[in-house]
N, C-alpha and C positions, 0 to 999 in steps of 0.2 A: 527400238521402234521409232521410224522417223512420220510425224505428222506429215498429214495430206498437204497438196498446196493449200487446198480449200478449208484447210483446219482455223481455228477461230480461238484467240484467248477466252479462258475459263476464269469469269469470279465464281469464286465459291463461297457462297455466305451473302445475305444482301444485309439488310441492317445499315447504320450508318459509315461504317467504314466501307460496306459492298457501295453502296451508293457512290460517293467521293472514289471508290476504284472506275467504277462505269461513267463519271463525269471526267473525269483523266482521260482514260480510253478513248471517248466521244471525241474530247479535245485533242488527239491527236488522228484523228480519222481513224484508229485504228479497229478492226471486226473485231467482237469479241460478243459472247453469252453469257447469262446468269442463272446459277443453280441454288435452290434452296431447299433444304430437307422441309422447311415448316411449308403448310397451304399457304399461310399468312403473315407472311415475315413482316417483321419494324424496317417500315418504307417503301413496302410495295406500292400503295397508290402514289409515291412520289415517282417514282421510278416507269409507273404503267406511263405518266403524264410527260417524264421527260425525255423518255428511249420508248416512245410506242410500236418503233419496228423492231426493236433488240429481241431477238429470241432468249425466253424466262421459260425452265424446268420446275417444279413446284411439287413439294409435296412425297418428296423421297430423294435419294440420289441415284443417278447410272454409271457404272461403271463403264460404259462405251463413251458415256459422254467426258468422262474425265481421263480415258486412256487414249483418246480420239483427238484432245486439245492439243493446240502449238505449245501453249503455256499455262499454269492455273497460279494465277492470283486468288490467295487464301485470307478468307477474312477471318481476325482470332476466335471466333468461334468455334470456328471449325477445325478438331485434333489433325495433329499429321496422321494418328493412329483412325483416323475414320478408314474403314475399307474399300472405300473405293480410291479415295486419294491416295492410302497405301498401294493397290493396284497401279495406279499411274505414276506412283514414284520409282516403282520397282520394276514399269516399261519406259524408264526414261525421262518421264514429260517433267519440262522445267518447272521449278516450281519457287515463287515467290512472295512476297507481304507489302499491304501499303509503307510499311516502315522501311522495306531493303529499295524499294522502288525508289522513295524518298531519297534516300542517304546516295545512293548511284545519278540521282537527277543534278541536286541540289549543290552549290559552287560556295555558299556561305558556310560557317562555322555551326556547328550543331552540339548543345548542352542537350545531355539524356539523362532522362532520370527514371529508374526505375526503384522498385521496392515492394516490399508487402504494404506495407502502413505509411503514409503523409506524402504520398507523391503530390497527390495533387495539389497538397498546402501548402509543400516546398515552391512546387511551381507557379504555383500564383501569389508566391510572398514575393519567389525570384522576380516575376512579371510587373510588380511593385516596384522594385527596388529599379528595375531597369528603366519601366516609365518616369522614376524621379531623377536617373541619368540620364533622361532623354535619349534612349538607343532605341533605332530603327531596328526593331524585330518582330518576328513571328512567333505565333504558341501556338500549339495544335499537339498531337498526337493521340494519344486513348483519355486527354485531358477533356471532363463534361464542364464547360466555361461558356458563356457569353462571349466571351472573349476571343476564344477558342476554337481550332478547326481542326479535321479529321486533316493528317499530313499530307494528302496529294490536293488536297484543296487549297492547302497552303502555295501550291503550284502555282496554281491558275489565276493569284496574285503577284504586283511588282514585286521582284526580288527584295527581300531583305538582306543587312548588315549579318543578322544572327538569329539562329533556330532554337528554341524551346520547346523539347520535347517531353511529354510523359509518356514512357512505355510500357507494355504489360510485357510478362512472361510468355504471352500467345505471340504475340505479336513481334517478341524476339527471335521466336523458333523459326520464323519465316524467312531472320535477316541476316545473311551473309558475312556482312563485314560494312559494321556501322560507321564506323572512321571517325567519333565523333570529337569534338576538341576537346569536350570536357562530357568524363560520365562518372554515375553515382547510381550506388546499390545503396540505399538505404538503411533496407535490413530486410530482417527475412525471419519471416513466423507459416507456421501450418498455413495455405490457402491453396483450393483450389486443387486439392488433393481427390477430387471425383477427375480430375483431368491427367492427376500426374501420380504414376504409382508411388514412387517414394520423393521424400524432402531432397533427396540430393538431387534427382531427377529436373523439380520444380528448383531447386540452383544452378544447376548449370545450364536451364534457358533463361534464367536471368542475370548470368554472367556473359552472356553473349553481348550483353551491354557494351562489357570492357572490349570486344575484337575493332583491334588497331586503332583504339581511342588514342589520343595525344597527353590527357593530363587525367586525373582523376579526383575526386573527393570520397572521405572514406569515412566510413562512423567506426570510431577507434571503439565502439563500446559492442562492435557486433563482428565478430571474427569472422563472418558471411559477407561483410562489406569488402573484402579487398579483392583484387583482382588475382585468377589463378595462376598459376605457373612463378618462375623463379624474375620475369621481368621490371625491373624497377621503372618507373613512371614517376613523373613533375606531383606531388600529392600536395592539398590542401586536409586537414584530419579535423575531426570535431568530435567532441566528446562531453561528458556531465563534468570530469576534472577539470584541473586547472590546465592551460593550453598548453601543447608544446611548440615548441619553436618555429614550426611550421603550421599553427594550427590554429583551430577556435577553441575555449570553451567556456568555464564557470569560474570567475573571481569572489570570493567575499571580502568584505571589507565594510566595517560599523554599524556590521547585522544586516548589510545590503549584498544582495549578490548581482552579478554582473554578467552580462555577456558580453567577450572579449577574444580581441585577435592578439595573439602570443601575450603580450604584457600589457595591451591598451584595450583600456574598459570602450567600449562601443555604447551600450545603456544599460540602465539598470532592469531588471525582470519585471520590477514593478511600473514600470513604463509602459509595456506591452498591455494591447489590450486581448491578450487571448494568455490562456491560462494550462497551466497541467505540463510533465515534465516531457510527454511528448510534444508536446508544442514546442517549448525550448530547443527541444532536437529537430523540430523542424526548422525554425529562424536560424540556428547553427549551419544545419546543409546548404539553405537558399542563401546566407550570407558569405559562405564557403562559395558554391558555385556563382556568387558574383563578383567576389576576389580573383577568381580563375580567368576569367572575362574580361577585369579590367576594371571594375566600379571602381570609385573610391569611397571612403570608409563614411567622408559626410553625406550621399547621397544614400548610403544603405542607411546610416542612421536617423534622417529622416523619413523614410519608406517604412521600415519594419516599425516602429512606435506608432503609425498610424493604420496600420494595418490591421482589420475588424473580426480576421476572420470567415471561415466560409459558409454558405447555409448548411444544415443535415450532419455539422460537424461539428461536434456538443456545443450548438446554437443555442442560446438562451431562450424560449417560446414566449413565457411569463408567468407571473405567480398570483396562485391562489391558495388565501388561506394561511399565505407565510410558508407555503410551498414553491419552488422554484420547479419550473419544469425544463428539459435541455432534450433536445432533438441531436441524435448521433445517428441518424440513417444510414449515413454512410458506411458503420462500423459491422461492416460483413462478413469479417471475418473473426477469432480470436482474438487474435494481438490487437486488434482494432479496439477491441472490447473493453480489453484487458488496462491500456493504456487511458481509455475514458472514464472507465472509474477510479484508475489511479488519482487521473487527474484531476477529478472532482473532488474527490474523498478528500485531498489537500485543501482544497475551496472554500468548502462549506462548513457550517457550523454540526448540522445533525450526519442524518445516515443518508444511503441510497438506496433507491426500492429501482430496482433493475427492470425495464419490458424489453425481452430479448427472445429471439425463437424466428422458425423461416425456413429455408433449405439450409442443412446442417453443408451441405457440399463433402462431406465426409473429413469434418472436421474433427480433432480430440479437444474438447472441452473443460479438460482434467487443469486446464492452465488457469479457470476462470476462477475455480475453488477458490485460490487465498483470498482475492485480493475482493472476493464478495465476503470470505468470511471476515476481512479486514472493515471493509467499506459498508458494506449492503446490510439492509434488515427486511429485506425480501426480494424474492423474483419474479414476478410476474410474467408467465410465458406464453408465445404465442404461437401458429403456425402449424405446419405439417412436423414437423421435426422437434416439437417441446418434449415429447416426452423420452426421448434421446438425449434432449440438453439437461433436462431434470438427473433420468440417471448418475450423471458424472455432479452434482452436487452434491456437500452432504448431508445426512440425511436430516440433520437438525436444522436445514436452512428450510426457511419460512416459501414455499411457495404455494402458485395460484396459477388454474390454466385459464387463463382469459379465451373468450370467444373471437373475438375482434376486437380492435385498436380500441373502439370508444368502450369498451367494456372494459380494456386492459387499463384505462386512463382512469376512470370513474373507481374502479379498485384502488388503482394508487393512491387516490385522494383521500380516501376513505381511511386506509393505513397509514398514513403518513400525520406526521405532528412537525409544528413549527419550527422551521430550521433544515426539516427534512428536502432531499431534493427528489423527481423522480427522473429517470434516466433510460430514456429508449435509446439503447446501443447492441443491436440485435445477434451480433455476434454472427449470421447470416444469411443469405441472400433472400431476396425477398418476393422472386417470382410465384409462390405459391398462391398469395394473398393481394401481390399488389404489381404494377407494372412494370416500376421498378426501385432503387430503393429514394426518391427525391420524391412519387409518388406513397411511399409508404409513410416519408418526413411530411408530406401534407397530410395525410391521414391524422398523424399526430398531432399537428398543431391544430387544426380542424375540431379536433377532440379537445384540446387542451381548450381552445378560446371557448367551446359551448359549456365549460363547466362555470366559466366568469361571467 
């Protein structure tokens, strides 16, 4: 089926990445429409105020209108499996993502990073480490930063030196052939499994990372991290061992242990001011992908030692009571979870009282088991989905259905004794209850300050 002359690019999805698609478009004079299954998508009145003649579908989707398009720009929202996009993929109609549009525009060198868990930590340690080598770059992708912009926005700015990207698995499925100079899979836990029927499914849209990259970075400790097929690639590797020859990882030496490139200590762990063995593995990748780039070892080692940390990502809130509170909003999936309490339970002196619950996303839960019956002396749960996440506990563990945050707080206070911390790391998303999950991290501390 060949579009009309009169046919018109298709964003499908508005939201913040639909927006930055329709400010691109504008900026090349190019016609284009926007479609949104919701009445009231995140953006609308931005978008009524800066495209007031753009024709906007609302409120369902048509299949005329998506098998009718020259081209449909998909925002990650939106599955390929939606049926009407299946309809229009299946009569031909091009179909692309702000991320393939990006990588086809763009003349500079582009680091990608994708993963289940610490993209965004990697990339804003990386974004550190680069501001202290004074490099002309850009950050953007599915990264929520100040700092930060959806990637065709990145456009519409002077060109940079080099690209920093965070990518999701949505938004891989869209892109062709990334080309990037340096890419990295993190790792890979259950998520997002209401969008993808099986694990392997949800890895091989997030090995699309690796098509026709130039160099790679690898977590030697997640055999999901390497890129597929028999091709060998320039590799940086990082791991909890000791390094190999080409690599990062963990030295000890006089009861200190060290993060280090092959054989040279970089700092000690106790330098750092962010904590837990996922963290470590984050400073390892962004250290890695700036070795790939060009840093040298004294600029990273100033950068990472000052580096604080990000909000909603076991944030410290404050204590009351000789109780420590820590905001993990962000942690929306399992492995997100699972890695936060690891890494407190090292931390602190008592136990962890858990407030986790939300849209399950059709996650397995079964992984949280140990490391609550390791760490935790209660759950406290919340949301549409708690008595789901209770289930896969067991049956001896101490739980409590809280009503709302400040009820979930006010419990933990109550149960908790000094030394103890409490830990909202929800394990999943948080649209039921709250906007989204930096709104459900205010929620928290909101709660947290009215108990002091």
């Amino acid at each position: 089926m060949h579009p009309s002359a009169s046919a018109k690019k298709l964003v499908a999805g508005l939201g913040v990445t639909g927006l930055s698609c329709a400010r691109y478009l504008a900026s090349r004079g190019e016609a284009f429409m926007v479609t949104d299954s919701r009445l009231e998508p995140p953006g609308l009145a931005q978008f009524l105020t800066d495209f007031p003649s753009v024709e906007i579908e609302l409120g369902g989707f048509r299949e005329e209108t998506f098998v009718s398009a020259s081209e449909i720009i998909v925002s990650p929202g939106v599955s390929l499996k939606t049926p009407q996009l299946a309809a229009a993929i299946a009569a031909g109609v091009p179909i692309t993502g702000d991320i393939d549009i990006f990588s086809k525009t763009v003349k500079a060198p582009i680091v990608a990073v994708t993963g289940s868990n610490g993209k965004s930590t990697v990339v804003e340690i990386l974004a550190a480490i680069l501001d202290r080598a004074e490099k002309n770059y850009g950050l953007g992708g599915n990264l929520d930063s100040q700092n930060a912009k959806p990637a065709l926005d990145l456009l519409l700015d002077s060109p940079r030196e080099l690209y920093v990207l965070e990518i999701s698995s949505f938004q891989l499925e869209t892109t062709a052939s990334l080309g990037a100079e340096v890419a990295a899979l993190l790792n890979l836990s259950a998520d997002h499994m209401d969008r993808y029927a099986t694990m392997d499914e949800y890895l091989k849209a997030k090995q699309r990372v690796f098509t026709a990259c130039h160099r790679v970075v690898i977590n030697r400790d997640d055999a999901n991290s390497y890129p597929p097929g028999d091709e060998v690639l320039p590799s940086i590797d990082f791991g909890f061992g000791r390094p190999s020859a080409n690599g990062l990882g963990l030295l000890e030496e006089e009861n200190d242990q060290y993060l280090a490139y092959q054989f040279e200590k970089i700092v000690s762990v106790n330098e750092l001011k962010i904590f837990g063995q996922h963290n470590i593995a984050n400073m390892l990748a962004a250290i890695g992908l700036a070795l790939a780039v060009g840093v040298d070892l004294n600029s990273i080692r100033k950068a990472i030692t000052e580096f604080p940390g990000l909000p909603h990502r076991c944030q410290w809130v404050g204590s009351v009571a000789g109780v420590d509170f820590y905001n993990d909003s962000k942690g929306t999936n399992v492995g997100a979870t699972v890695a936060a309490v690891e890494g407190l339970g090292h931390h602190i002196e008592g136990h962890i009282i858990l407030i986790a619950g939300g849209v399950s996303k059709g996650a397995d839960f079964k992984t949280l088991t140990p490391v609550i019956n390791r760490w935790g002396k209660e759950v406290i749960l919340i949301g549409q989905d708690a008595m789901e996440l209770a289930e896969h506990l067991d049956s001896d563990t101490q739980t409590y259905f809280a009503q709302d945050m400040q009820d979930a707080v006010e419990v933990a206070l109550e149960h908790a004794v000094t030394g103890d911390a409490v830990l909202l790391s929800p394990a999943c998303a948080s649209f039921d209850m709250f906007d989204n999950y930096r709104h459900r991290g205010q929620s928290f501390i909101q709660s947290v300050e009215q108990l002091q």
